[in-house]
C-alpha positions in Angstrom: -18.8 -21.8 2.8 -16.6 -23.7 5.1 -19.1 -24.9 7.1 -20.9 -26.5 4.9 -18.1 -28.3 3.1 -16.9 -29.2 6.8 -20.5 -30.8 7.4 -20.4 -32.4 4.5 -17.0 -34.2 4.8 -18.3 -35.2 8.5 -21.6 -37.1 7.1 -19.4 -38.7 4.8 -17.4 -40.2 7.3 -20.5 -41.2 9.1 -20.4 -38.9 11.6 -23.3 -37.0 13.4 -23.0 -33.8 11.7 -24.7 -32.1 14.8 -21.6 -33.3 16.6 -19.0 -30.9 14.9 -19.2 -27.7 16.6 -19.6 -28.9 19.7 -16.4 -30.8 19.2 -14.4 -27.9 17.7 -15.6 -25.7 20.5 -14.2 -27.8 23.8 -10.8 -27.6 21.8 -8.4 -25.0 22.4 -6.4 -23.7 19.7 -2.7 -24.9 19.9 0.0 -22.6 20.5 2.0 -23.6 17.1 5.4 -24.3 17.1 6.0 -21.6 14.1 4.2 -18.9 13.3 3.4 -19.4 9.3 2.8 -16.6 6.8 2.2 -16.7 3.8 3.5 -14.0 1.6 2.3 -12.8 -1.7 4.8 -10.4 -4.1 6.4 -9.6 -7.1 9.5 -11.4 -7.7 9.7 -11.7 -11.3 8.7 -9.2 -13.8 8.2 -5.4 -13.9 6.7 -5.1 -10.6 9.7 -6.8 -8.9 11.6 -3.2 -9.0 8.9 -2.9 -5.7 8.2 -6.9 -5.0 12.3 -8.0 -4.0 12.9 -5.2 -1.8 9.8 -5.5 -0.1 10.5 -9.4 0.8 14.0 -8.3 2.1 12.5 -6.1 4.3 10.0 -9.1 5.5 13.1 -11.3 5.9 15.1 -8.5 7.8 12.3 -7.6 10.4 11.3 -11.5 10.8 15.3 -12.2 11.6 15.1 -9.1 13.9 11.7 -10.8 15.4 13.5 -14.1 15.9 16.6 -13.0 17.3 14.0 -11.6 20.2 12.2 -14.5 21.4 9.6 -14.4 18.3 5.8 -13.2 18.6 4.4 -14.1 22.0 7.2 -16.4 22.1 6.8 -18.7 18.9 9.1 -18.4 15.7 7.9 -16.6 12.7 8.7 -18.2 9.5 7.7 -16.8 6.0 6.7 -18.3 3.0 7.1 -16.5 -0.1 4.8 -16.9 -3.3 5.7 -15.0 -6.1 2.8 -12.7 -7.7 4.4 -12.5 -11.0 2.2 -15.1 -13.0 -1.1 -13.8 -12.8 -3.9 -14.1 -10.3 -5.0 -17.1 -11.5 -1.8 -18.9 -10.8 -1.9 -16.6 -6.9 -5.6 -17.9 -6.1 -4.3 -21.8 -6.4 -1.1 -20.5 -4.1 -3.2 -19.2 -1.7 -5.2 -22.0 -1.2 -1.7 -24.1 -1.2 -0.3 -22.1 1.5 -3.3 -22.5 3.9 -4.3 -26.4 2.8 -0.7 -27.6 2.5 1.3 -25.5 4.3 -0.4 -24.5 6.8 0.2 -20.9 6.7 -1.3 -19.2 10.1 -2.1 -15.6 7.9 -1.7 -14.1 4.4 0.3 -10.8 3.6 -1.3 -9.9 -0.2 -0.4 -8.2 -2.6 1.2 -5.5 -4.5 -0.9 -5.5 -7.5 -4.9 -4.5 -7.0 -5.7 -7.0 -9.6 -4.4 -9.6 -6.8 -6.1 -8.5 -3.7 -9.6 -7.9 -5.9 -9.1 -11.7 -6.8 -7.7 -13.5 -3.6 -9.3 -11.4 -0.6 -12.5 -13.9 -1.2 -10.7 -16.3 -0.1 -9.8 -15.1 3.4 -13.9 -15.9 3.7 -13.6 -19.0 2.2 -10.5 -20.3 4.4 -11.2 -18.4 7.3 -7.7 -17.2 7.8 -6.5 -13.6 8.3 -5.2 -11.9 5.4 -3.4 -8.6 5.7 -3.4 -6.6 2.4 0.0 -5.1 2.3 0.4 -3.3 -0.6 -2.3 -2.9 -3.1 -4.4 0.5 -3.5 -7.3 -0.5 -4.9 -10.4 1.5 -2.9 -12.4 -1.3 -4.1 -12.1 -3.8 -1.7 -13.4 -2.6 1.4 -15.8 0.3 -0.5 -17.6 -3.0 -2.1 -17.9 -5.4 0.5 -17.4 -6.3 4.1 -14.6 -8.7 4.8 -14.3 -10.4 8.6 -10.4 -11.6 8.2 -9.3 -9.6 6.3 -7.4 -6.2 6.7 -5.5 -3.3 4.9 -2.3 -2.4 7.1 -1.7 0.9 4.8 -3.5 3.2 3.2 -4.9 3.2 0.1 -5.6 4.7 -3.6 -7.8 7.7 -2.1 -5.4 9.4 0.4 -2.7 8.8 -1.9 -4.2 10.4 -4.8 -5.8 13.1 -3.1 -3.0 14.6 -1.2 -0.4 15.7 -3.6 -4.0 17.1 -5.5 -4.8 19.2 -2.4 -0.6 19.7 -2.1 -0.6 20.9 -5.9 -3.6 23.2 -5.5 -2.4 25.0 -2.6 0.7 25.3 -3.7 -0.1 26.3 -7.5 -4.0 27.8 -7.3 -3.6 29.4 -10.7 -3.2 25.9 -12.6 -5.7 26.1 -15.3 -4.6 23.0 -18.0 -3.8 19.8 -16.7 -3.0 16.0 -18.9 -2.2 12.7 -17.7 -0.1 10.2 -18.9 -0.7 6.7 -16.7 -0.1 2.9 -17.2 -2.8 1.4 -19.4 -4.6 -1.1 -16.9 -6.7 -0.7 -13.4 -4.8 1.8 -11.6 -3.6 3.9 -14.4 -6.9 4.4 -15.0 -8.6 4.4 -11.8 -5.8 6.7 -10.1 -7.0 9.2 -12.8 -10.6 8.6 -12.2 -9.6 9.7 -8.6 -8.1 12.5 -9.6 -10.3 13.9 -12.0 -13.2 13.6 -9.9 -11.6 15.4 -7.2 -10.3 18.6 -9.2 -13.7 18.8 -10.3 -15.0 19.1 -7.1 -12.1 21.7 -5.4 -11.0 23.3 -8.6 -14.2 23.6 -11.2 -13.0 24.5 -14.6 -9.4 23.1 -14.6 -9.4 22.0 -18.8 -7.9 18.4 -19.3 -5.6 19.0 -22.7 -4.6 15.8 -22.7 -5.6 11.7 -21.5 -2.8 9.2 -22.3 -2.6 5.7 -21.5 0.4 4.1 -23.3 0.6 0.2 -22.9 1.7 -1.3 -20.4 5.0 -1.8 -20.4 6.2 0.7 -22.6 9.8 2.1 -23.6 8.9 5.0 -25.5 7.2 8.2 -24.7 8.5 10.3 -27.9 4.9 10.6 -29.0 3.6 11.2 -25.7 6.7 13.8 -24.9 6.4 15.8 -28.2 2.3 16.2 -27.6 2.6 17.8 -24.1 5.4 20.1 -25.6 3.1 21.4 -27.8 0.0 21.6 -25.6 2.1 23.1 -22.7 -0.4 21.9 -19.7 0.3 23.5 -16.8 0.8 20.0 -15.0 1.1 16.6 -16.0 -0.2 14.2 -13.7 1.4 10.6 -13.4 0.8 7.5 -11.3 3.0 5.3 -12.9 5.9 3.3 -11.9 9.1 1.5 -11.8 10.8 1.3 -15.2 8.4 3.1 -16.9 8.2 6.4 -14.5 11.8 6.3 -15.0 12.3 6.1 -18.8 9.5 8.8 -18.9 11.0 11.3 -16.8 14.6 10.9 -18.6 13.5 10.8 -22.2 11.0 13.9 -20.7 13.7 15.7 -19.2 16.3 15.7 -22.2 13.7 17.2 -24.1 13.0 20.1 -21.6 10.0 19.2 -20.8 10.2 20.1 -16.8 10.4 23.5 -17.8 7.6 24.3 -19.0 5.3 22.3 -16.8 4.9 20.7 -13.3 5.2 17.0 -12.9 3.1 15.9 -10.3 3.8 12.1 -9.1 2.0 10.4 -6.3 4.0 7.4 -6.3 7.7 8.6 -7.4 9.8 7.6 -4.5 10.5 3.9 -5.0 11.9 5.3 -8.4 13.8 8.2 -6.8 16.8 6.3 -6.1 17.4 5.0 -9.4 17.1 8.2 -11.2 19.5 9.9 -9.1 20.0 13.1 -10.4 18.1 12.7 -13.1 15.2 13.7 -11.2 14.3 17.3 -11.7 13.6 19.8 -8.9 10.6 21.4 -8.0 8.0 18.8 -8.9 5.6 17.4 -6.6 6.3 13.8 -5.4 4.6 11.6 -3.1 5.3 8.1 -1.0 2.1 6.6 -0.5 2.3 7.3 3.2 4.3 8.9 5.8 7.7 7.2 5.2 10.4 9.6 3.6 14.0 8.9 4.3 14.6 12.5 5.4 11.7 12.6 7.0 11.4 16.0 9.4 9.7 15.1 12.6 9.1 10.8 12.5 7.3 9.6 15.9 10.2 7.9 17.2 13.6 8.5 15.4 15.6 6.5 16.9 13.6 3.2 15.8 13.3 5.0 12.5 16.9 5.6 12.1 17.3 1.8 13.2 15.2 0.8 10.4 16.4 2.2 7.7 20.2 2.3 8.6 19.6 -2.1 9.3 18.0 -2.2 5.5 20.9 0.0 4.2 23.8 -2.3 5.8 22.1 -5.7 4.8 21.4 -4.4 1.2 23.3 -1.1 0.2 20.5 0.5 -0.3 17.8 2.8 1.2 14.1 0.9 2.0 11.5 2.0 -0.5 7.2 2.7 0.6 7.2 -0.9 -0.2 9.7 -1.6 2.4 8.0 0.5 5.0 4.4 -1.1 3.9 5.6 -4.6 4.3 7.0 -3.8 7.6 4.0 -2.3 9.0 2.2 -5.6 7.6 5.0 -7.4 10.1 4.0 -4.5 13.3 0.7 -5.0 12.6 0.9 -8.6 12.9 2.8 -8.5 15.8 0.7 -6.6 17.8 -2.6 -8.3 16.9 -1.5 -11.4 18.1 0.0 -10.3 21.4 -3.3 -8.2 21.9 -5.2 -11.7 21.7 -2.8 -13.7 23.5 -3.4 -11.4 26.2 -7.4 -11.4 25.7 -6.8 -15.2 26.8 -4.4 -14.8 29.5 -2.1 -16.7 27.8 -3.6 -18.9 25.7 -3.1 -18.9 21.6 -6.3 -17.5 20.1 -8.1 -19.0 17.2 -8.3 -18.0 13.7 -11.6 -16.1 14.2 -10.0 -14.6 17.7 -6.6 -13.4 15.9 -9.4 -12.0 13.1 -11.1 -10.2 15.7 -7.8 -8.7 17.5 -7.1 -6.8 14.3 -10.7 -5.1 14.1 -10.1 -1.6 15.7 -6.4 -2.1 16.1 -3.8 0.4 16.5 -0.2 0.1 16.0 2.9 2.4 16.4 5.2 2.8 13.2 8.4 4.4 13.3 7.4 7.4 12.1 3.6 7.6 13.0 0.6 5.2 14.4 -1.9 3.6 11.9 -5.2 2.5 13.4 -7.7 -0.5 11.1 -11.0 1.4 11.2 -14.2 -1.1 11.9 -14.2 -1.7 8.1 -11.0 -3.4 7.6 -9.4 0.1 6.3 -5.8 1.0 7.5 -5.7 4.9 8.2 -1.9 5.8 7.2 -0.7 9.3 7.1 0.4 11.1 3.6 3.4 13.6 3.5 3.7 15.7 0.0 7.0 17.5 -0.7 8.4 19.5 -3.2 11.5 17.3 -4.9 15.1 18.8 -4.1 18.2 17.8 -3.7 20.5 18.0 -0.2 24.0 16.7 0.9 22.8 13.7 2.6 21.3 12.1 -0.1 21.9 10.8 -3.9 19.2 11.3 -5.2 16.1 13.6 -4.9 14.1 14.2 -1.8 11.1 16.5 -0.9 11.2 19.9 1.1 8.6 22.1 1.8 6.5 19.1 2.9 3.1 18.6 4.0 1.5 15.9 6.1 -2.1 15.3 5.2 -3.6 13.3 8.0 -5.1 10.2 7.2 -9.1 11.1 8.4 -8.7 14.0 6.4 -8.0 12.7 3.0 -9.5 9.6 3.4 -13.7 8.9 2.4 -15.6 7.9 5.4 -16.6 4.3 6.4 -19.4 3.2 4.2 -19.3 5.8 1.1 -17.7 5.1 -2.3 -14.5 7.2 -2.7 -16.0 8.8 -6.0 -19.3 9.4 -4.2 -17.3 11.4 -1.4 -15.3 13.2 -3.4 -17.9 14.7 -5.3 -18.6 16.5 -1.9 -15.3 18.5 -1.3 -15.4 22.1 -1.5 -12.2 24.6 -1.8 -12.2 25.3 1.1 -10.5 22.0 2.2 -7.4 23.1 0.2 -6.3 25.5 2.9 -7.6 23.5 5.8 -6.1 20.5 5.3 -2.7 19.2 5.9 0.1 21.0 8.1 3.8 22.1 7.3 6.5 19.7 8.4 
């Protein structure tokens, strides 16, 4: 698609189109005198409870980057976009940050909605785009992207893991109901799900499906059906405010009790319901990243991490947090890998691409490798939530760490295909005690 428009402009000019690429290819890319990225997030609206605290942590690490001489030597600078009006609205940004501002790469986005709409354009614009945030399994399951690339992991692992956690942990469930978001991943985080008890535990009876809108305040309804149906769990992937209002208003009626929550993505709300939060429910992170966690790969730059995000901002770093700065490490270590592929030299857009392609980069508390489809391949640790000394609010124990190959469906098979295949048996096998 470039190409063509780029011969297009060059017979207009009156130029011999054959001439172009032979042109572009004597010239070296220019080592820039800022490194440009262009990031994509929630900073207004509901999803801002995830989208603020992850551009302070791209701020914080950039400053940190700075202070040290910058990436290969050149000064990163960040350009923020926010995500909040609707994809439409993010497509025209995108193309802004590249045609205008010159961006150098994209970090995008928090909501899957966004990535499905803007990682097109990373083919279209040729310019690396790092998917930061979203879970969507769609977007490298569907199609085959060259610049662009998920830093984290993704809906499947994340789903999966506290499933496998739940089951081992609770084998005699028999009733199960969900109560999720009303729009993509409400429902496709359940589609996960369901396709994947199926498969390890046949015969587990769904009492209950619930999608309240988007955006809801009230769960009374909601709350004073699963008091009467009494499922063993209730499953929920949803988020922010509305996670929040549904385990109080839950919890005042006594409904932890009688059933066991099981949340994949509860710890960004965590700190905010404070005590609120009941024990002994299953909670999940969306990766590796807890703030107690037991055994991280290298403490001391975890510690560094989280203590640095705690002074700047009073407050403990969220997954979103951790997934942005892995975004910023991953970034970092692609272009010094192709710096040093040219001795030196600044790569081009299609050589920074290509640096990312079977990359591997250390995290504080683990490594994440980009398998040869674009997918990031990020740990999951499930716990059990609890409260400790050290902490405010609730935190897991008894956790497990499900490693990424293992919860994750292979390159080149849908993730409902593949989980269709799983057998009980991969309850006990998989994961290990941390």
């Amino acid at each position: 698609m470039t190409d063509t428009f780029s011969r297009r402009e060059v017979l207009a000019a009156g130029f011999g189109a054959v001439m172009l690429p032979a042109t572009l290819s004597a010239q070296p890319a220019a080592r820039p005198a800022e490194f440009k990225i262009g990031v994509t997030t929630f900073l207004s609206g509901p999803a801002s409870v995830f989208g603020v605290p992850s551009r302070r942590a791209c701020e914080m690490l950039v400053d940190q980057i700075n202070a040290a001489g910058g990436i290969a030597g050149v000064p990163v600078r960040p350009i923020f976009v926010d995500e909040g009006p609707g994809t439409d609205h993010l497509v025209g940004e995108i193309r802004r940050l590249v045609q205008s501002e010159g961006v150098h790469a994209l970090f995008q986005s928090i909501s899957s909605g966004s990535c499905l709409a803007c990682t097109p354009l990373s083919r279209e614009l040729s310019k690396v785009n790092l998917l930061w945030d979203c879970g969507t399994q769609r977007i490298f399951e569907e199609g085959r992207w060259d610049y662009a690339f998920r830093t984290q992991g993704y809906a499947t692992p994340e789903v999966l893991a506290p499933l496998l956690y739940l089951l081992r942990t609770k084998p005699d469930i028999r009733t199960v109901a969900v109560i999720n978001q009303d729009y993509a991943w409400g429902r496709d985080s359940w589609e996960i799900w369901k396709t994947a008890m199926d498969a390890l535990k046949p015969g587990v009876r769904v009492v209950a499906e619930m999608f309240p809108r988007f955006g809801s305040t009230d769960f009374s309804t909601e709350i004073t059906r699963l008091l009467a149906l009494r499922p063993d769990v209730v499953y929920s992937t949803s988020w922010g405010g509305e996670l929040v209002t549904f385990i109080r208003q839950a919890t005042e009626r006594r409904l932890h009790e009688r059933t066991t929550f099981v949340l994949p993505v509860a710890e960004a709300s965590l700190q905010i319901l404070g005590r609120s939060m009941p024990e002994g429910h299953i909670i999940g992170a969306r990766g590796d990243h807890w703030n107690n966690h037991p055994a991280p790969r290298d403490p001391a730059a975890f510690n560094a991490f989280v203590n640095a995000y705690r002074q700047r901002f009073n407050e403990y770093p969220i997954y979103p947090c951790h997934h942005m700065a892995q975004a910023v490490w991953a970034l970092k270590a692609a272009v010094e890998k192709a710096v040093a592929a040219k001795s030196g030299g600044w790569p081009s857009d299609a050589e920074l691409a290509a640096a990312f392609r079977g990359l591997t980069f250390p995290t504080p508390t683990s490594t994440i490798t980009l398998r040869e489809d674009g997918q990031g391949l990020e740990d999951q640790i499930v716990g059990t939530s609890s409260f400790n000394p050290n902490f405010p609010f609730a935190v897991p124990k008894d956790m497990r760490l499900y490693p990424a190959a293992q919860v994750s469906a292979p390159v080149g098979q849908k993730s409902t295909d593949w989980l269709k295949t799983l057998t009980p048996a991969l309850i006990q096998s998989a994961g290990q005690s941390i």
